[in-house]
PDB file of N, CA, C and O in Angstrom:
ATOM      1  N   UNK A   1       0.843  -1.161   0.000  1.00  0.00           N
ATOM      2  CA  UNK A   1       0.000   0.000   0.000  1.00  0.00           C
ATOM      3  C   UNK A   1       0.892   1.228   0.000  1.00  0.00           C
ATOM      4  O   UNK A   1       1.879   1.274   0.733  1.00  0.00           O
ATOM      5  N   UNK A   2       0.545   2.265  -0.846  1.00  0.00           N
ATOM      6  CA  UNK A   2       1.710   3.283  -0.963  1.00  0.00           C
ATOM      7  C   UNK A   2       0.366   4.393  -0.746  1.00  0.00           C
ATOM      8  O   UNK A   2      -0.730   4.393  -1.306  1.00  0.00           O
ATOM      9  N   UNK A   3       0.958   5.371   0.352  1.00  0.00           N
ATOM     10  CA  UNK A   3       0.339   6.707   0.773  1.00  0.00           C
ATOM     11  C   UNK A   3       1.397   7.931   0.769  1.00  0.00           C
ATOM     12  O   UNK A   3       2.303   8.258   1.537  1.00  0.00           O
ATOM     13  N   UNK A   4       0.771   8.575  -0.691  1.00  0.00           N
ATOM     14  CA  UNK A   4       2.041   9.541  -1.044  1.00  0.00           C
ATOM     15  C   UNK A   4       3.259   9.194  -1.385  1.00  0.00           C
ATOM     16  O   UNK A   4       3.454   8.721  -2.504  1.00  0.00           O
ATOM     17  N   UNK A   5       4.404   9.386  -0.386  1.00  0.00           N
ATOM     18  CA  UNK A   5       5.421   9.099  -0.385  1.00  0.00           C
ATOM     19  C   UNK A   5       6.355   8.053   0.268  1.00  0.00           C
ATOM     20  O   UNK A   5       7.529   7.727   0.096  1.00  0.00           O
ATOM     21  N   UNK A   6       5.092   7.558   1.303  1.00  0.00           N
ATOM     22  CA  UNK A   6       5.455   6.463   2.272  1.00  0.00           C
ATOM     23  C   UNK A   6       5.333   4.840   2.016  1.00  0.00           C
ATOM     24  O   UNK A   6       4.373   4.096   2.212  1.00  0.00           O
ATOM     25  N   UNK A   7       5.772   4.747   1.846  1.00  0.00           N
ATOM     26  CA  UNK A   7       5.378   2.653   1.566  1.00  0.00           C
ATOM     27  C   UNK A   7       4.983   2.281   2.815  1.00  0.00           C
ATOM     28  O   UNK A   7       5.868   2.486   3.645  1.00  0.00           O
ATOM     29  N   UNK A   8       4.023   1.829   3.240  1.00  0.00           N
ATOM     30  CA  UNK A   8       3.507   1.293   4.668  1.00  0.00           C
ATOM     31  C   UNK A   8       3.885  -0.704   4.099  1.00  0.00           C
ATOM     32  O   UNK A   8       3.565  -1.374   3.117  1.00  0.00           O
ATOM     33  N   UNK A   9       4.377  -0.870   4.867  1.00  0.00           N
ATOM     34  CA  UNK A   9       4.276  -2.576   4.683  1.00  0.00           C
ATOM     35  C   UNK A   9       3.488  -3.110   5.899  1.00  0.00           C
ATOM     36  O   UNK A   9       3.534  -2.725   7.067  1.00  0.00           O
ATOM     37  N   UNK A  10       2.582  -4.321   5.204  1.00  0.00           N
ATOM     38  CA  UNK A  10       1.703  -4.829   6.135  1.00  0.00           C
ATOM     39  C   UNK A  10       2.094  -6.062   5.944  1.00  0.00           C
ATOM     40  O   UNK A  10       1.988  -6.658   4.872  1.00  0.00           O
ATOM     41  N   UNK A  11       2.742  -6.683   7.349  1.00  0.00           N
ATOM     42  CA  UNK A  11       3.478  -8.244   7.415  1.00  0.00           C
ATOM     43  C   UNK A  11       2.468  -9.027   8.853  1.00  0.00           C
ATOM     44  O   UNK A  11       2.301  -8.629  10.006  1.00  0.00           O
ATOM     45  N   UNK A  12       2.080  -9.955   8.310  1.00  0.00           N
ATOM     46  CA  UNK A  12       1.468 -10.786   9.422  1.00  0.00           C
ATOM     47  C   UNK A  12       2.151 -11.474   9.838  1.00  0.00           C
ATOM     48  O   UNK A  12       3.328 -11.578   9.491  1.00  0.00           O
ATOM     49  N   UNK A  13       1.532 -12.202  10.788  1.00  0.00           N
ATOM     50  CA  UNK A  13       2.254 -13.885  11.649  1.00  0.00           C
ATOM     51  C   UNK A  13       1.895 -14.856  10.417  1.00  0.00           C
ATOM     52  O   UNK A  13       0.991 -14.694   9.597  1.00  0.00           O
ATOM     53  N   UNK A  14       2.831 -15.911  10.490  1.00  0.00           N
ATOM     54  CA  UNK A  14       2.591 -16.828   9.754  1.00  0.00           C
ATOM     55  C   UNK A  14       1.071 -17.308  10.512  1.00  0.00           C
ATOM     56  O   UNK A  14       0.548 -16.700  11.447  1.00  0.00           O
ATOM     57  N   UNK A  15       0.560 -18.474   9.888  1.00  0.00           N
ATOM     58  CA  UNK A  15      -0.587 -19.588  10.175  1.00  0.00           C
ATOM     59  C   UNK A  15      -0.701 -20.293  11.301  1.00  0.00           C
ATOM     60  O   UNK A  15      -1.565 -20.576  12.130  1.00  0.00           O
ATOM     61  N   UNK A  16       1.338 -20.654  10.909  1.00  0.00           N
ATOM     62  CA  UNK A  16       1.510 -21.884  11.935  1.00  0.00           C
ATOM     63  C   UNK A  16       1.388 -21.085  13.126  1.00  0.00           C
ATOM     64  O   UNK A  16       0.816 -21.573  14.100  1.00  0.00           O
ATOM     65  N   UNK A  17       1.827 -19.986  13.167  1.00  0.00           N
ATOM     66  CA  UNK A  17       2.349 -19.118  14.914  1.00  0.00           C
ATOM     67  C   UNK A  17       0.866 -19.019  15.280  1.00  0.00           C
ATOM     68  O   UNK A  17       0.537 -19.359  16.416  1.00  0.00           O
ATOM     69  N   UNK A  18      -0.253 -18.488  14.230  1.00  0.00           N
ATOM     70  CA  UNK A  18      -1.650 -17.786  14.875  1.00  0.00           C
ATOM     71  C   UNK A  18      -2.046 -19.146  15.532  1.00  0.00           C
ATOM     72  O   UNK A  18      -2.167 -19.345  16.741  1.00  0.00           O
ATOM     73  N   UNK A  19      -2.272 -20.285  14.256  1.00  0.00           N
ATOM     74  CA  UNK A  19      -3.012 -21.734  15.588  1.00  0.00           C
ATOM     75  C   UNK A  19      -2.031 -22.127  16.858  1.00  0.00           C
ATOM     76  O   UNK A  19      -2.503 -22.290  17.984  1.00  0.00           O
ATOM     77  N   UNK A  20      -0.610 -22.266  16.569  1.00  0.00           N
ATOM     78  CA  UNK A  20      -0.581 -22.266  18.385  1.00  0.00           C
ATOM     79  C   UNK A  20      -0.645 -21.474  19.492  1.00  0.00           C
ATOM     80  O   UNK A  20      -0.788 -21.716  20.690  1.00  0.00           O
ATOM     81  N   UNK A  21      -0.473 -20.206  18.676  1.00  0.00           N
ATOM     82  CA  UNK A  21      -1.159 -18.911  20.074  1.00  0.00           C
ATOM     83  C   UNK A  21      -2.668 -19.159  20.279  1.00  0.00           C
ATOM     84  O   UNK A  21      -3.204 -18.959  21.370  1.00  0.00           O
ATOM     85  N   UNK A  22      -3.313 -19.588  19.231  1.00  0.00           N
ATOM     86  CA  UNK A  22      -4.581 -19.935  19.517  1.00  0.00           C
ATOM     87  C   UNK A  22      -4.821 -21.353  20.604  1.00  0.00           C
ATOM     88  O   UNK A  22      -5.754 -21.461  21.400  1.00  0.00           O
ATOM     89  N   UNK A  23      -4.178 -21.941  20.477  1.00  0.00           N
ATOM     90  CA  UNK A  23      -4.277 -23.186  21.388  1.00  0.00           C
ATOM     91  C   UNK A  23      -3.961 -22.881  22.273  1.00  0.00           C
ATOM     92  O   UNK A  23      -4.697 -23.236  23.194  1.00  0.00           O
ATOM     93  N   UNK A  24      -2.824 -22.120  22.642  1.00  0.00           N
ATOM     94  CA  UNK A  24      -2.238 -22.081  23.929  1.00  0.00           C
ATOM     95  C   UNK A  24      -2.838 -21.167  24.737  1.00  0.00           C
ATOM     96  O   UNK A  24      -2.435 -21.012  25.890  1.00  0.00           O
ATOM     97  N   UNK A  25      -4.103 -20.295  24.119  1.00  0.00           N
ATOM     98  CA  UNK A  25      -5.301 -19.029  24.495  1.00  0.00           C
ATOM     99  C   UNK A  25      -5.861 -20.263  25.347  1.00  0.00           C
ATOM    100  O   UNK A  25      -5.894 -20.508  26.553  1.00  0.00           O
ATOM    101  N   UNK A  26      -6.318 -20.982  24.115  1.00  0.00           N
ATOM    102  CA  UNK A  26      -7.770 -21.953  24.587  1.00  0.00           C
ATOM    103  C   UNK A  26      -7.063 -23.059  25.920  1.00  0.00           C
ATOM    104  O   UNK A  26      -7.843 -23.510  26.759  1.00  0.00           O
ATOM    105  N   UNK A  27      -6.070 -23.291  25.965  1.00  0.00           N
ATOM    106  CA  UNK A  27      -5.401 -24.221  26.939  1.00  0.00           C
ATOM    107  C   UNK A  27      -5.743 -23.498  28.191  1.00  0.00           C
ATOM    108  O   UNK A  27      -6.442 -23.771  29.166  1.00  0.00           O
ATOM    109  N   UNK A  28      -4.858 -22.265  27.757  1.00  0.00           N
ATOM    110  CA  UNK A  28      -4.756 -21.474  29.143  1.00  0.00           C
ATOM    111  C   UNK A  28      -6.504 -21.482  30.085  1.00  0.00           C
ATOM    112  O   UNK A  28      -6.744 -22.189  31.064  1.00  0.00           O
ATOM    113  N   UNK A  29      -7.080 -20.906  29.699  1.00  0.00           N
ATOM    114  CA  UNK A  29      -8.745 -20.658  29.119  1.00  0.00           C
ATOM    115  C   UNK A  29      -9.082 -21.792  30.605  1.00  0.00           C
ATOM    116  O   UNK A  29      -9.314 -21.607  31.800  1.00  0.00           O
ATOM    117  N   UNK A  30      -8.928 -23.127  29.591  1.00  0.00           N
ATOM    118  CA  UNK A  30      -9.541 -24.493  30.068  1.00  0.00           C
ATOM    119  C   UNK A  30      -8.829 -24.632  31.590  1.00  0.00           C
ATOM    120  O   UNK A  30      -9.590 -25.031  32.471  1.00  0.00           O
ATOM    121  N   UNK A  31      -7.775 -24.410  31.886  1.00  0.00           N
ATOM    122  CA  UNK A  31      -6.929 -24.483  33.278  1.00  0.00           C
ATOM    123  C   UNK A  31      -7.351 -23.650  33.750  1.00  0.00           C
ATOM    124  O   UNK A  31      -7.693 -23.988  34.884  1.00  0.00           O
ATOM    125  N   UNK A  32      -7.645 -22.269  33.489  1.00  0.00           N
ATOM    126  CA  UNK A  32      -8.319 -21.660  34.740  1.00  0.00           C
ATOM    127  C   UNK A  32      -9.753 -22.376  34.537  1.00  0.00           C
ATOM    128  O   UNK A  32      -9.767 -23.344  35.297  1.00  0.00           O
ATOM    129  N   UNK A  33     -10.763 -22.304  33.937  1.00  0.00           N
ATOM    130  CA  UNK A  33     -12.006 -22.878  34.232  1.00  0.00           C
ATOM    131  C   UNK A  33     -11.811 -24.214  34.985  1.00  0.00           C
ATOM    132  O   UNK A  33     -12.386 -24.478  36.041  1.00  0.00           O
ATOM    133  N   UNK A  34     -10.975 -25.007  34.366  1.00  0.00           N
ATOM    134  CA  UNK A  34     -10.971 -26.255  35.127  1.00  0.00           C
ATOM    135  C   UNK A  34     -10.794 -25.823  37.137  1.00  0.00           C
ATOM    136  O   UNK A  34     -11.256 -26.284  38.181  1.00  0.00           O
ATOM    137  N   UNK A  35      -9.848 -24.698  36.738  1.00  0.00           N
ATOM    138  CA  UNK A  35      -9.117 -24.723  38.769  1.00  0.00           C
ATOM    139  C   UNK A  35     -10.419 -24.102  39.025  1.00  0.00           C
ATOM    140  O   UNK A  35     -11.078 -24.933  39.650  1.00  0.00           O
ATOM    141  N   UNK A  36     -10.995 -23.204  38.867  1.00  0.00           N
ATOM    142  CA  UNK A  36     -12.105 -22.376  39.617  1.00  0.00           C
ATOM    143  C   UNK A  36     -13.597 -23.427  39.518  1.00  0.00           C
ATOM    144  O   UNK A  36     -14.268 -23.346  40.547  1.00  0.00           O
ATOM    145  N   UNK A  37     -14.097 -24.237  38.597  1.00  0.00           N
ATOM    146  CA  UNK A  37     -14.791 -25.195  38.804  1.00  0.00           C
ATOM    147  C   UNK A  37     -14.136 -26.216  39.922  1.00  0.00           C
ATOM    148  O   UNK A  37     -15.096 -26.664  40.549  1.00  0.00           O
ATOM    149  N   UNK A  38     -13.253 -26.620  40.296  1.00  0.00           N
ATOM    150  CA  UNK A  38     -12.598 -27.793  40.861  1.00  0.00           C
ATOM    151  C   UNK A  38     -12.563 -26.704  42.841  1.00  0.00           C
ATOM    152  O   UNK A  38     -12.752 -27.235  43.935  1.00  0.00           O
ATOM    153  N   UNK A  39     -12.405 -25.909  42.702  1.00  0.00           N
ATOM    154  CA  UNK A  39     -12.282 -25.072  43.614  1.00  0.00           C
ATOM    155  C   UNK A  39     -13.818 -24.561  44.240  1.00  0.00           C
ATOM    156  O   UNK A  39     -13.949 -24.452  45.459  1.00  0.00           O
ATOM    157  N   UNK A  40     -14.792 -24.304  43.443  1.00  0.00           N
ATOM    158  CA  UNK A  40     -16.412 -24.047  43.815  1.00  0.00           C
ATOM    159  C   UNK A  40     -17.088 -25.514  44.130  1.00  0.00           C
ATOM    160  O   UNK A  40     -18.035 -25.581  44.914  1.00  0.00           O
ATOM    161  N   UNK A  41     -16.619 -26.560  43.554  1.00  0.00           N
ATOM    162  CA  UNK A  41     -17.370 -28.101  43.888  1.00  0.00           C
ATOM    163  C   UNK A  41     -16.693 -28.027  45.067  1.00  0.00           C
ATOM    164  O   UNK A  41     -17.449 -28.078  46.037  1.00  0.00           O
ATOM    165  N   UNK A  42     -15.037 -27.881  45.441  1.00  0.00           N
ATOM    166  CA  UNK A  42     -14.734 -28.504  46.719  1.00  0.00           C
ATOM    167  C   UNK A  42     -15.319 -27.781  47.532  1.00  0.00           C
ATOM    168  O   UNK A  42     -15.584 -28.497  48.497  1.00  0.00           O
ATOM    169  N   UNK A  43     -15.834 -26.319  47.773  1.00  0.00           N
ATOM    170  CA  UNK A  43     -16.343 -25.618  49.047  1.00  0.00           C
ATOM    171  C   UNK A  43     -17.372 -26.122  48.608  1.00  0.00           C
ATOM    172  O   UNK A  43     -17.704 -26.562  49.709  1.00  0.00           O
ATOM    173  N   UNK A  44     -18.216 -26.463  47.927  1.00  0.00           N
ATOM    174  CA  UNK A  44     -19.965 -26.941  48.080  1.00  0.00           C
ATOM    175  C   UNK A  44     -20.056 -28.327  48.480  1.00  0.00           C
ATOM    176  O   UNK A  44     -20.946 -28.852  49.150  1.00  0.00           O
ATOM    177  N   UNK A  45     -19.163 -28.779  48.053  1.00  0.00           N
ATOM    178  CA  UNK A  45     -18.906 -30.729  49.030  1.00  0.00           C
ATOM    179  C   UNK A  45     -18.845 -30.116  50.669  1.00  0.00           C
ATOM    180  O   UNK A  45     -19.735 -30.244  51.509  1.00  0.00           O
ATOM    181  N   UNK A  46     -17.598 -29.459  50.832  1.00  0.00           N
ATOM    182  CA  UNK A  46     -17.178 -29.793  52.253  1.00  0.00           C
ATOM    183  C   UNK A  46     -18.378 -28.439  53.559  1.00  0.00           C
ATOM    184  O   UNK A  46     -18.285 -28.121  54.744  1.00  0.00           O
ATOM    185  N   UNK A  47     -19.268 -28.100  52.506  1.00  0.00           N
ATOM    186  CA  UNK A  47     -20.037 -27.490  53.989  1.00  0.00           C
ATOM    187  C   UNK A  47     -21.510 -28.222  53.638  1.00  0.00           C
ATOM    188  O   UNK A  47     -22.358 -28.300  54.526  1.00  0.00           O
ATOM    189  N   UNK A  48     -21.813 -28.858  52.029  1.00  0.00           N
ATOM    190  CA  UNK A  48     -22.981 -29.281  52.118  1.00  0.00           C
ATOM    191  C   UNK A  48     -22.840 -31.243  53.275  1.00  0.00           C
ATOM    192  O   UNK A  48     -23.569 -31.794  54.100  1.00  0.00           O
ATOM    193  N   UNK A  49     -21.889 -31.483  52.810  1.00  0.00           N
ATOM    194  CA  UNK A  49     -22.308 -33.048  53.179  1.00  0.00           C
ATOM    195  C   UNK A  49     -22.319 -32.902  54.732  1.00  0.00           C
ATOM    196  O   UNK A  49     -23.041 -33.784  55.198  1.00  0.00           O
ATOM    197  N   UNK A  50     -21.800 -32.138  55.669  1.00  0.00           N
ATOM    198  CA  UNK A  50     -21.348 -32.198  57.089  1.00  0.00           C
ATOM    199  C   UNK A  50     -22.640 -31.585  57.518  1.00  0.00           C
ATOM    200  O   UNK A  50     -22.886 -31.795  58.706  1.00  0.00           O
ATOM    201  N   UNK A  51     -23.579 -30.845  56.840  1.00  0.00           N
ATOM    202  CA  UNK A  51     -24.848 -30.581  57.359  1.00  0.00           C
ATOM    203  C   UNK A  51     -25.792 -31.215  57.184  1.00  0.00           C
ATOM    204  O   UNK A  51     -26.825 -30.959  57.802  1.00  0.00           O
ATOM    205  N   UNK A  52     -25.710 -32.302  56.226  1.00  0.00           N
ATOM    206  CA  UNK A  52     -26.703 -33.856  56.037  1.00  0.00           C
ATOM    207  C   UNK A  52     -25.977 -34.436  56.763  1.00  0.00           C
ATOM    208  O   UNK A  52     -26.878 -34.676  57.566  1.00  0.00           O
ATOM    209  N   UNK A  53     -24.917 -35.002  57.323  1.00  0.00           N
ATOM    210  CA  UNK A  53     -24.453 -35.508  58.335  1.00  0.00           C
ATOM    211  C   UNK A  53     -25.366 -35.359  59.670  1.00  0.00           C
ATOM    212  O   UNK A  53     -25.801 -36.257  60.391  1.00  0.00           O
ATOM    213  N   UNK A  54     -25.520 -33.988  59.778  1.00  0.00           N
ATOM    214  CA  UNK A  54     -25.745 -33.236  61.071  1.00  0.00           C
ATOM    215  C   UNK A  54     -27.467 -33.633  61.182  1.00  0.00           C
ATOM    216  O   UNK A  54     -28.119 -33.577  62.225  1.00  0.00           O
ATOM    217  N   UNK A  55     -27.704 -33.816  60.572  1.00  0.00           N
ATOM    218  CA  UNK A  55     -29.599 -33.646  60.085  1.00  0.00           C
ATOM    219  C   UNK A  55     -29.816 -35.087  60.274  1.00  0.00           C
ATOM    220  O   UNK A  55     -30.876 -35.437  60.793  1.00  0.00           O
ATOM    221  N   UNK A  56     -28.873 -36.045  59.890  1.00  0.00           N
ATOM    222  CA  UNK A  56     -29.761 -37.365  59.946  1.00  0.00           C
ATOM    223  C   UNK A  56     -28.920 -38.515  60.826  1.00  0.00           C
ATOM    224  O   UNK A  56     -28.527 -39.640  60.515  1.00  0.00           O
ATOM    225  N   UNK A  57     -28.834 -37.872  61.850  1.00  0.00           N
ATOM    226  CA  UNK A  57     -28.428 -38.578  63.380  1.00  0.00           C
ATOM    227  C   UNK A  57     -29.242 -39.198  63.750  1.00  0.00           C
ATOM    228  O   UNK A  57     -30.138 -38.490  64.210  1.00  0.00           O
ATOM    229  N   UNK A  58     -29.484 -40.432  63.820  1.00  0.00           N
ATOM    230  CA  UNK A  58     -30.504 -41.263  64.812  1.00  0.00           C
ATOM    231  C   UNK A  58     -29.819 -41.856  66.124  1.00  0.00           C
ATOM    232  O   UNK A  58     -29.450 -43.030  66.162  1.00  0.00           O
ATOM    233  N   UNK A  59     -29.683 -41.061  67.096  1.00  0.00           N
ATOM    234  CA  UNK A  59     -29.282 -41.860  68.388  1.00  0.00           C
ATOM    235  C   UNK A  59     -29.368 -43.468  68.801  1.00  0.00           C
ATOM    236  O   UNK A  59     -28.503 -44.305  69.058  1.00  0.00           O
ATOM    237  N   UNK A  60     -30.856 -43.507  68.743  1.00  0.00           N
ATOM    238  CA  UNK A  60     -31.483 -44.997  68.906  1.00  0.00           C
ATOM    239  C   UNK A  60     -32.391 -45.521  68.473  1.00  0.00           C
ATOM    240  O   UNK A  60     -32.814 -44.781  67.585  1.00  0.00           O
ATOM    241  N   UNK A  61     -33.024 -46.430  68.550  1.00  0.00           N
ATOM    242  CA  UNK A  61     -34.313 -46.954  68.037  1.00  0.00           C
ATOM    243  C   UNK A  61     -34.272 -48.139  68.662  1.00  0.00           C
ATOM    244  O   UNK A  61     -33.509 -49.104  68.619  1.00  0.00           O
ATOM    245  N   UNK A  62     -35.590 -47.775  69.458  1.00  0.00           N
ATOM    246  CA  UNK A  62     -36.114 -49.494  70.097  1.00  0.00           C
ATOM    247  C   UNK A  62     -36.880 -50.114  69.067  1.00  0.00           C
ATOM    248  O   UNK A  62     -37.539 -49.193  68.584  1.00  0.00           O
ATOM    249  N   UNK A  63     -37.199 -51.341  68.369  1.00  0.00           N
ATOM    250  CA  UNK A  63     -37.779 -51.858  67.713  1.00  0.00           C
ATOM    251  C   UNK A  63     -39.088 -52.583  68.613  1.00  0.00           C
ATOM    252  O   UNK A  63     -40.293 -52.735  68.415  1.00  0.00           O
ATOM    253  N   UNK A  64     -38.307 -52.863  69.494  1.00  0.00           N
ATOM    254  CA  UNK A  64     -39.133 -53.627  70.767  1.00  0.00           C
ATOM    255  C   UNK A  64     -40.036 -53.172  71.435  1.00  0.00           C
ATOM    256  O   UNK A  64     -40.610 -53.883  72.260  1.00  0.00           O
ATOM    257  N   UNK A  65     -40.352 -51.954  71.246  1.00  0.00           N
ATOM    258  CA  UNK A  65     -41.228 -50.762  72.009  1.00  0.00           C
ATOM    259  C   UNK A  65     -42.166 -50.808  70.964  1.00  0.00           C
ATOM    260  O   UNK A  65     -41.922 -50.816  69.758  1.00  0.00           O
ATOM    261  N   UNK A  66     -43.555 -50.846  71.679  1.00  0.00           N
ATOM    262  CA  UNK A  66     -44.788 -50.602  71.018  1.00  0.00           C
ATOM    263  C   UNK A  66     -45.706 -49.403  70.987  1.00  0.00           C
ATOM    264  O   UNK A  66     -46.870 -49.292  70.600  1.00  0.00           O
ATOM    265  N   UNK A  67     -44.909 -48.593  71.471  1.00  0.00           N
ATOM    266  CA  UNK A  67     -45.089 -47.053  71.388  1.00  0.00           C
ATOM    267  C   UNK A  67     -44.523 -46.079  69.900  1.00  0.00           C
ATOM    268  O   UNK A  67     -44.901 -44.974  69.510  1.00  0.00           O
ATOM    269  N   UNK A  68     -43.829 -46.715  69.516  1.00  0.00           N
ATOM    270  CA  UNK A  68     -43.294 -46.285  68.015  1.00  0.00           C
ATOM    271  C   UNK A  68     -42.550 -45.210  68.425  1.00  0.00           C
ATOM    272  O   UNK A  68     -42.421 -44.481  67.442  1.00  0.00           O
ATOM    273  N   UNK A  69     -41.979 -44.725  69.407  1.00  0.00           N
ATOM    274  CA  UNK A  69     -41.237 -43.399  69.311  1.00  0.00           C
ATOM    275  C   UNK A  69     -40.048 -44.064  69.471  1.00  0.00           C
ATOM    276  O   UNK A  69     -39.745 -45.162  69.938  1.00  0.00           O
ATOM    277  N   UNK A  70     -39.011 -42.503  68.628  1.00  0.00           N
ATOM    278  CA  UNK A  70     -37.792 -42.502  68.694  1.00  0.00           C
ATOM    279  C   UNK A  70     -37.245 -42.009  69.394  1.00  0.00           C
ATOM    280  O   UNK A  70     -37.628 -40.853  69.576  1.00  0.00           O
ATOM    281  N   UNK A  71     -36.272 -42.380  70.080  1.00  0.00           N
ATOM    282  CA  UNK A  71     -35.503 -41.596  71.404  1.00  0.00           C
ATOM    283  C   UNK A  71     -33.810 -41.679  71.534  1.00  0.00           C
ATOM    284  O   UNK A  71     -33.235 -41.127  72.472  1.00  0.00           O
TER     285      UNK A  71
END
């Protein structure tokens, strides 16, 4: 492209360079999604299961009792 007196040259990246910067975008990408998914399941495991823990305690149960309560 010539403007006036100036020759502007317009040089790209080759092909090969754009697809592995492109992969190595999308890699990067997938490792953080992967750590921050892997990181939101572990805090929703470790405060949900210890409060179903907490909820379904049965001390005892007489079977032998004809009153049906639990105690």
């Amino acid at each position: 492209m010539k403007i006036g007196k100036h020759k502007i040259s317009r040089k790209a990246i080759s092909p090969v360079i754009a697809v592995l910067l492109m992969i190595a975008i999308a890699v990067a990408a997938a490792i953080l999604v992967y750590t921050w998914s892997m990181g939101l399941v572990g805090s929703l495991q470790g405060t949900g299961g210890q409060q179903t823990r907490e909820q379904i305690v049965l001390e005892a149960y007489d079977a032998r009792d004809t009153s049906d309560t639990i105690t």
